[in-house]
N, C-alpha and C positions, 0 to 999 in steps of 0.2 A: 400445866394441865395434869391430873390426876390421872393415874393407871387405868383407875376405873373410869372417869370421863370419857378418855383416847379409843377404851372396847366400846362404852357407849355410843360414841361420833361414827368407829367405822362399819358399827355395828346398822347404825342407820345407813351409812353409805352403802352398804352392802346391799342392803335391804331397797333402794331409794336404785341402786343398780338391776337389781333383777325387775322391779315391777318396768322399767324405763324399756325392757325388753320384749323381742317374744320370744321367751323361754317354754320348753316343755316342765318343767319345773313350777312354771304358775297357769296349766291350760285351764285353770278355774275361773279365768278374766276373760275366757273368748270362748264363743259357739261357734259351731261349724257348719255351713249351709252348702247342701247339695242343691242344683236348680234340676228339675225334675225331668224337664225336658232335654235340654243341652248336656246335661251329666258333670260340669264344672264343680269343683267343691272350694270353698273360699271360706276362710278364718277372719271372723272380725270378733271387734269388743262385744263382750257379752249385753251389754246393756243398748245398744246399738239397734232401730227395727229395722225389720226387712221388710219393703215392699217390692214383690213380684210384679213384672209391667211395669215397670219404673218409670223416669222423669225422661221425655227428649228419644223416645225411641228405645230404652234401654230394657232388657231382661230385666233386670233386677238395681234396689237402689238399696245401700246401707245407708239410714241418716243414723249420727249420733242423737243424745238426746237433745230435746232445744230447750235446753237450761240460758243461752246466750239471743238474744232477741235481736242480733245483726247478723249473726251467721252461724248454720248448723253447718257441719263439718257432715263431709258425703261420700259414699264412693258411688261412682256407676257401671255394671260392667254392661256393653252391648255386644250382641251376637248376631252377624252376619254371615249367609253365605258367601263364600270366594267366588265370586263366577267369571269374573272380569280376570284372572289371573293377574294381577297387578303386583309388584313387587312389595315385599316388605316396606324399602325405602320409599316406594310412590305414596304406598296408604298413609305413613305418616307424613309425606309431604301434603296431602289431600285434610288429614289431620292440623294440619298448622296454616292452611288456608279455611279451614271452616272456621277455628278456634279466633283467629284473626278476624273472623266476621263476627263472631256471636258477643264475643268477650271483650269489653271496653278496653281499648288500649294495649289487647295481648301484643305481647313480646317475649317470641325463643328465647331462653338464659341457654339451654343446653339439649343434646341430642348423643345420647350413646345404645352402642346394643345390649341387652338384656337379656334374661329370660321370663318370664309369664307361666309359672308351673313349671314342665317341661318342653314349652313351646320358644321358639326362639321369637325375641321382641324386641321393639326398642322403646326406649324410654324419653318422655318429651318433659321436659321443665321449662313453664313459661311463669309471665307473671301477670296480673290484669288488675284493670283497676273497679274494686267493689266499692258499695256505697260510702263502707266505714273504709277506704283505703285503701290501698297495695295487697294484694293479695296473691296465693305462688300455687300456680295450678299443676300436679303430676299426671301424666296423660300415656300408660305404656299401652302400647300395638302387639297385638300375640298373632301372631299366623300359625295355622294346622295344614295340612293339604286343602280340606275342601272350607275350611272356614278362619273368619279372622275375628279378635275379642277384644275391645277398647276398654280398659276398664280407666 
């Protein structure tokens, strides 16, 4: 391989590394959405809509675009008040009892703590079965004092 090929190759690596990230170096690929009520601000892909009043009870939905005709890739976040005091670990055990009912075949891979902004959270990785297949659903819990945030 040539001097000049070897900068060309890592020259793409390099380049092929930053977009694979979220870099402040390319915030040209993401917009940033404040929800107007709740005060939440969340970074998603630029090309990504928002619908306000989202899907299943939620504040708000990100779909990507539906370029793929089995599955538009989503986020959801909901926002509830805390009124029940419920512990972090109950809401996500209450989270892995709905998910198990809605989601064909869900099954926990993993459960660790997190954070959610500056909120302390944890993190659910399951996986369920969609029409085209196997699919791996990420489910993080955020607690605040008076409120909790499923995205």
């Amino acid at each position: 391989m040539t001097v000049r090929r070897a900068k060309a190759l890592l020259s793409l690596l390099g380049l092929a590394a930053l977009l694979s990230c979220d870099s402040p170096q390319i915030s040209w690929l993401w917009k940033t959405f404040e929800h107007p009520t709740y005060r939440f601000t969340v970074r998603v892909p630029r090309g990504w809509t928002i619908k306000r009043d989202g899907l299943l009870g939620s504040a708000v939905a990100f779909l990507a675009s539906d370029e793929d005709p089995l599955y538009r890739a989503n986020a959801n976040i909901v926002v509830e008040l805390w009124k029940d005091n419920k512990s972090l670990d109950t809401l996500a055990d209450q989270a892995v009892q709905h998910l198990t009912f809605l989601m064909n075949d869900y099954e926990l891979l993993s459960r660790a703590p997190t954070r959610l902004g500056n909120l302390r959270a944890i993190e659910l990785r399951g996986r369920y079965r969609g029409p085209e297949g196997l699919r791996i659903l990420r489910t993080v819990i955020g607690l605040s004092e008076d409120t909790y945030y499923i995205a």
